[in-house]
C-alpha positions in Angstrom: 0.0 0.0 0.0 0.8 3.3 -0.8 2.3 5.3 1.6 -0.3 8.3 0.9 -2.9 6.1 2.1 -1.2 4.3 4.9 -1.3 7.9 6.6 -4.6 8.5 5.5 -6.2 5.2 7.0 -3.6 5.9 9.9 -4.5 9.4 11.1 -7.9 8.7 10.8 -8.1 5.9 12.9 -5.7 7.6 15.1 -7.6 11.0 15.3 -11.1 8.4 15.7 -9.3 6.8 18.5 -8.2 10.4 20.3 -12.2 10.8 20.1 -12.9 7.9 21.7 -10.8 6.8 24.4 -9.1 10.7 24.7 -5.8 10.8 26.9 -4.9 7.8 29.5 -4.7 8.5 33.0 -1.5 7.0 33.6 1.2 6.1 31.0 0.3 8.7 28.9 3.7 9.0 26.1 3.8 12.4 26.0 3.9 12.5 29.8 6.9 9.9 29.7 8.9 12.3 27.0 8.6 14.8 29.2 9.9 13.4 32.0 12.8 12.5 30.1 13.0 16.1 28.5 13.2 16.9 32.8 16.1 14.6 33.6 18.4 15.9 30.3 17.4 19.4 31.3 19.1 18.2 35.2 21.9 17.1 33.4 22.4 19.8 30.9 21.4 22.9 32.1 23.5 26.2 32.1 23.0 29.3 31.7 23.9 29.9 27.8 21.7 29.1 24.6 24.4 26.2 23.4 23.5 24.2 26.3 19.6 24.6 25.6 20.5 23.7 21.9 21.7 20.4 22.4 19.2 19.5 24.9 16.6 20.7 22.2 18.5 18.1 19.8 19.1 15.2 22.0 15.3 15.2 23.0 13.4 16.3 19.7 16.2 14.5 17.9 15.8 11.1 19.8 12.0 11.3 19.4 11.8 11.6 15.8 15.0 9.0 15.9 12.2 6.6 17.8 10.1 7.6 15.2 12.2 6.5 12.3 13.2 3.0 14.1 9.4 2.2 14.5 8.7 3.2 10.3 12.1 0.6 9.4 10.5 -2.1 11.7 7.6 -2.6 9.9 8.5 -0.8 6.4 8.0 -4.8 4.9 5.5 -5.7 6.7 1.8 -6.1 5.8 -0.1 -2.6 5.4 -2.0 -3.3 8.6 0.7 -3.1 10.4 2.0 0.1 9.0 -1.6 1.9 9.7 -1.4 0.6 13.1 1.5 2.5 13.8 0.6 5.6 12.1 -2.8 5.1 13.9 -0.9 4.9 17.5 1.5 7.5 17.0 -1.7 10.0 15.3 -3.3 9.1 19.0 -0.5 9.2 21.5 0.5 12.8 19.8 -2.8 14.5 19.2 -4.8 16.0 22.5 -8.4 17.2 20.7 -10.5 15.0 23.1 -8.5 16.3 26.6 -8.2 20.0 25.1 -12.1 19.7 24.9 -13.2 18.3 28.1 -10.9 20.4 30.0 -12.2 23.5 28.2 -16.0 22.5 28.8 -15.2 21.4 32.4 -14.0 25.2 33.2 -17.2 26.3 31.5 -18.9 24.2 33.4 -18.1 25.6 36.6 -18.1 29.4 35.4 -21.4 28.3 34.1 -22.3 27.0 37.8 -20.9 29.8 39.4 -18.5 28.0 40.8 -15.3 30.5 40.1 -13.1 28.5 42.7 -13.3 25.4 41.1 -12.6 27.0 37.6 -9.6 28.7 38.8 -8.7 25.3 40.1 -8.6 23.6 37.0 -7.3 26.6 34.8 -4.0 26.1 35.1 -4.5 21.6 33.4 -5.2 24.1 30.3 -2.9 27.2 30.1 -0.3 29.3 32.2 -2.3 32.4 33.0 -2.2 33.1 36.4 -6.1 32.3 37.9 -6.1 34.2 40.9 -5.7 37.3 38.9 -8.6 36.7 36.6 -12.4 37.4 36.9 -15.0 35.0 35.4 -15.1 37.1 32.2 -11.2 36.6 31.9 -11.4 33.0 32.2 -13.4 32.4 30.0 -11.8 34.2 27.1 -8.7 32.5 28.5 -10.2 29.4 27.4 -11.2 30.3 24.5 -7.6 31.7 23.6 -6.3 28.3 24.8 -8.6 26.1 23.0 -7.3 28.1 19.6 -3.8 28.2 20.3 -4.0 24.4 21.1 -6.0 23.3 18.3 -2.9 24.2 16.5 -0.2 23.1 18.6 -2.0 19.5 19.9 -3.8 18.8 16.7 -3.0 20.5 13.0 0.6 20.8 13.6 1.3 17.3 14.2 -1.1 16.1 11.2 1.0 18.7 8.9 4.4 17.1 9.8 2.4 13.8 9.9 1.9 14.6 5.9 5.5 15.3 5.3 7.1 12.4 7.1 5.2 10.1 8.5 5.7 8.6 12.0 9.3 10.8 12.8 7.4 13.8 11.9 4.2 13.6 13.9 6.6 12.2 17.0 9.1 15.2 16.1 6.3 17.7 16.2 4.8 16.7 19.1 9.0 16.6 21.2 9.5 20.1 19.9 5.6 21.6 21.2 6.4 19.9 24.3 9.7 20.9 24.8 8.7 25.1 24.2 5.8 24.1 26.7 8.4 23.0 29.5 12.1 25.4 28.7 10.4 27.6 26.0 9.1 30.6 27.9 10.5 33.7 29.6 11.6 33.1 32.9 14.8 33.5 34.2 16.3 30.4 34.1 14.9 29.7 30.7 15.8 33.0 29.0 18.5 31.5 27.5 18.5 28.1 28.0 15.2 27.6 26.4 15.9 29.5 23.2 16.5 26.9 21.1 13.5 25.5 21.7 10.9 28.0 21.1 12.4 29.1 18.1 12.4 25.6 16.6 8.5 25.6 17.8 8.2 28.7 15.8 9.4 27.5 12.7 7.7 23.9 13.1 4.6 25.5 13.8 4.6 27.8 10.9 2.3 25.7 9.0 -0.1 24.3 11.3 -0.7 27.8 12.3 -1.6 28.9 9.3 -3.2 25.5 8.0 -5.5 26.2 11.5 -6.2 29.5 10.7 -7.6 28.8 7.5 -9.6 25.8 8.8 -11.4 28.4 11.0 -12.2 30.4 8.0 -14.1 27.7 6.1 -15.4 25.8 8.8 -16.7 28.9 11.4 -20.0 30.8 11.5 -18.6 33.8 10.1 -15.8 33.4 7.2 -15.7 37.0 6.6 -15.5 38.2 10.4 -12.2 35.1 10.5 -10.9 36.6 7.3 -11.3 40.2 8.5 -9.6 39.6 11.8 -6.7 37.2 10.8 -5.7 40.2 8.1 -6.2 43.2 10.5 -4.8 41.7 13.9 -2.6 38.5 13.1 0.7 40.8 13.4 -0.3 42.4 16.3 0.3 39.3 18.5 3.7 38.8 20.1 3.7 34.9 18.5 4.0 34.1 15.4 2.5 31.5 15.5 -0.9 32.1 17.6 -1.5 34.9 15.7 -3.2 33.7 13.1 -5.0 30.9 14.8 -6.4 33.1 17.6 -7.5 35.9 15.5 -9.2 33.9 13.1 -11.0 32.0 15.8 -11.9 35.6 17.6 -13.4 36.7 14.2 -15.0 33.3 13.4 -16.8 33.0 16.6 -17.5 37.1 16.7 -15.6 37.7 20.1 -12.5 39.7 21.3 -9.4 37.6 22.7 -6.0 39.2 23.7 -5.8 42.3 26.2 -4.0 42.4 29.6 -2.7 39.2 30.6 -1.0 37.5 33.8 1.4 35.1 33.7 3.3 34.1 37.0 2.9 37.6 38.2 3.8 39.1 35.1 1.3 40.9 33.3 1.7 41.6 29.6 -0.7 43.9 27.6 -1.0 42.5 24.5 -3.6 43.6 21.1 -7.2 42.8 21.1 -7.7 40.7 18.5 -11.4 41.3 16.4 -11.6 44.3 18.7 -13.8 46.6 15.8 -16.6 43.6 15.3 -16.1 41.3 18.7 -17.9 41.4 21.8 -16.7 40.7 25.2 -16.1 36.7 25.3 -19.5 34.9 27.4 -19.3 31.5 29.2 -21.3 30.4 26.0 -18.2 30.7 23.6 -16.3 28.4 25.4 -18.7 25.4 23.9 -18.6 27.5 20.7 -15.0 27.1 20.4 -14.1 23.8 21.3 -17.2 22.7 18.3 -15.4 24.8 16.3 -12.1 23.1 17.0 -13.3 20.3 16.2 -14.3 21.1 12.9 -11.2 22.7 12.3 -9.4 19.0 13.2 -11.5 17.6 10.3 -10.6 20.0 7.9 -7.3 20.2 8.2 -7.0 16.0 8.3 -9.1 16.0 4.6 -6.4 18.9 3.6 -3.1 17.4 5.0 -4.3 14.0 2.8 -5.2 15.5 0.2 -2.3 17.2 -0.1 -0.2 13.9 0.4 -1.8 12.3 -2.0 -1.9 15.4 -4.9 2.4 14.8 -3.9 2.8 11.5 -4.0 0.6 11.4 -7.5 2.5 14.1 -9.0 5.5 11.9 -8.1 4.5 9.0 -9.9 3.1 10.8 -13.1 5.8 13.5 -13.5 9.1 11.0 -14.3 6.6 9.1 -16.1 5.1 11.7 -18.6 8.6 12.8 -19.2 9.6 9.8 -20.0 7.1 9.0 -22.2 7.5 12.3 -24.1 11.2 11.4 -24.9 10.4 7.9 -26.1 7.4 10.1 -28.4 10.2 12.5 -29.6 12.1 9.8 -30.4 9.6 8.2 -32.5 8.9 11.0 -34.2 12.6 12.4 -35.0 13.4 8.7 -36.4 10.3 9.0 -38.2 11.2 12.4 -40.0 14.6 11.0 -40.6 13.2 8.3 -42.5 10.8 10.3 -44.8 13.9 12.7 -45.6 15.9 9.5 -46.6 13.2 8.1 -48.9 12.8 11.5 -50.5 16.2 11.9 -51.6 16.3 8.6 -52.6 13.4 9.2 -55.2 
């Protein structure tokens, strides 16, 4: 079987399976690579950018190395077998079902009136500082989160998926990780963590944008996400979650971005949709994570397609060219012919 189809067959069972069963409790792989990513950082760590670059390549590097040891072992066997693994890695990388439940659990509570307990559970989904926040803030907090993670714990791994296959969705999923844990701006990550959140930067790049236009076709309002992701994209301080959370905000007709908290640092970053978008409502928050959703669907039926319009214009192009020199041929020793015969007569 092709291998355009093996990740076709693979991310879908692998995205079906996220659906169903979600994230385990215990033994979760992503959990275990970051516990490793801890203990390298224990034995690595300085204070200097080269040490956070090679802890950045021994940890991303050895994932996508696992990644290309588990595509050799069963590169001859039967296709099954190949789907299987696609399927598992799609599942073990991708975190649609848990990005979902935790969103709607904090709306839940905001929805009950039961601040505490949504402050409680904030921080399973993103790194704002709760205490700091009112029940407005939250939930636009989640709604920020649920964007920005639709990208990061979903598209982005089915893009690098498409290009390579079980090292790139395992790659992906090492570098997202490792500019969750060393990637931000504290002190002692400044420097160290460099490395890392650039590489996120650039390997993001395309799920980003893949998840941006995903919200366009598949929110309530294409012009409003259209409108938005021109106007306010550039405004934000990522690259990256630019896009994604301005096309979300003018999908679902709300303002994100503002004054944020973070640890006790509070940044004051651009509203995104702020000339169409009301204030955000405990409402959106269910708004959103359908919306993700929809986006995760998209993008899988783009990243395939795409594969597949690849690997077809690899087997047709050396083909036709072929074919076209063997036809010139023909037609050259043809013409010769005819010229002979004439001056003959």
């Amino acid at each position: 079987m092709r291998a355009d189809r093996v990740f076709a067959y693979g991310a879908t069972a692998g995205l079906i399976g996220d659906r169903i069963l979600g994230d385990p409790r215990r033994g979760h792989p992503v959990a275990a690579f970051g516990r490793t990513a801890a203990a390298v950082e224990r034995a690595l760590w300085r204070d200097d950018r080269a040490r956070g670059a090679l802890h950045t390549l021994v940890c991303a590097g050895g994932a996508a190395a696992v990644g290309v040891l588990g595509a050799r072992a069963v590169r001859s066997r039967p296709a099954v077998a190949r789907i299987a693994l696609t399927a598992a890695a799609t599942w073990a990388v991708v975190g649609g079902t848990s990005l979902g439940r935790e969103a709607r659990a904090i709306g839940g509570a905001l929805a009950a009136g039961d601040a505490e307990t949504a402050r409680a559970r904030l921080p399973h989904l993103c790194g704002r500082d709760p205490q700091a926040l009112d029940e407005q803030q939250m939930a636009r907090a989640v709604v920020e989160s649920v964007a920005e993670n639709t990208s990061d714990a979903v598209v982005g791994a089915l893009v690098w998926g498409a290009v390579a296959g079980v090292p790139g969705l395992l790659a992906f999923r090492a570098v997202n990780t490792l500019d969750a844990m060393v990637g931000h701006k504290s002190p002692r990550h400044l420097r160290y963590g460099w490395a890392s959140a650039r590489l996120d930067d650039v390997a993001g790049w395309p799920g980003a944008r893949l998840t941006a236009l995903a919200a366009v076709l598949a929110g309530p309002d294409r012009r409003g996400a259209v409108r938005a992701w021109r106007a306010d994209a550039a405004a934000h301080p990522s690259p990256n979650a630019g896009p994604v959370e301005s096309s979300f905000a003018g999908a679902l007709g709300v303002r994100l971005g503002g004054t944020l908290a973070y640890g006790g640092r509070v940044e004051h970053r651009a509203v995104l949709n702020g000339g169409a978008g009301r204030a955000v409502e405990v409402a959106d928050i269910e708004r959103a994570v359908r919306l993700s959703r929809q986006v995760t669907w998209v993008a899988l039926g783009a990243c395939v397609a795409a594969r597949t319009l690849v690997a077809r214009m690899s087997r047709t192009g050396p083909t036709q060219r072929t074919s076209g020199l063997h036809q010139s041929g023909r037609t050259s020793r043809t013409g010769s012919t005819s010229r002979t015969r004439k001056g003959r007569a």
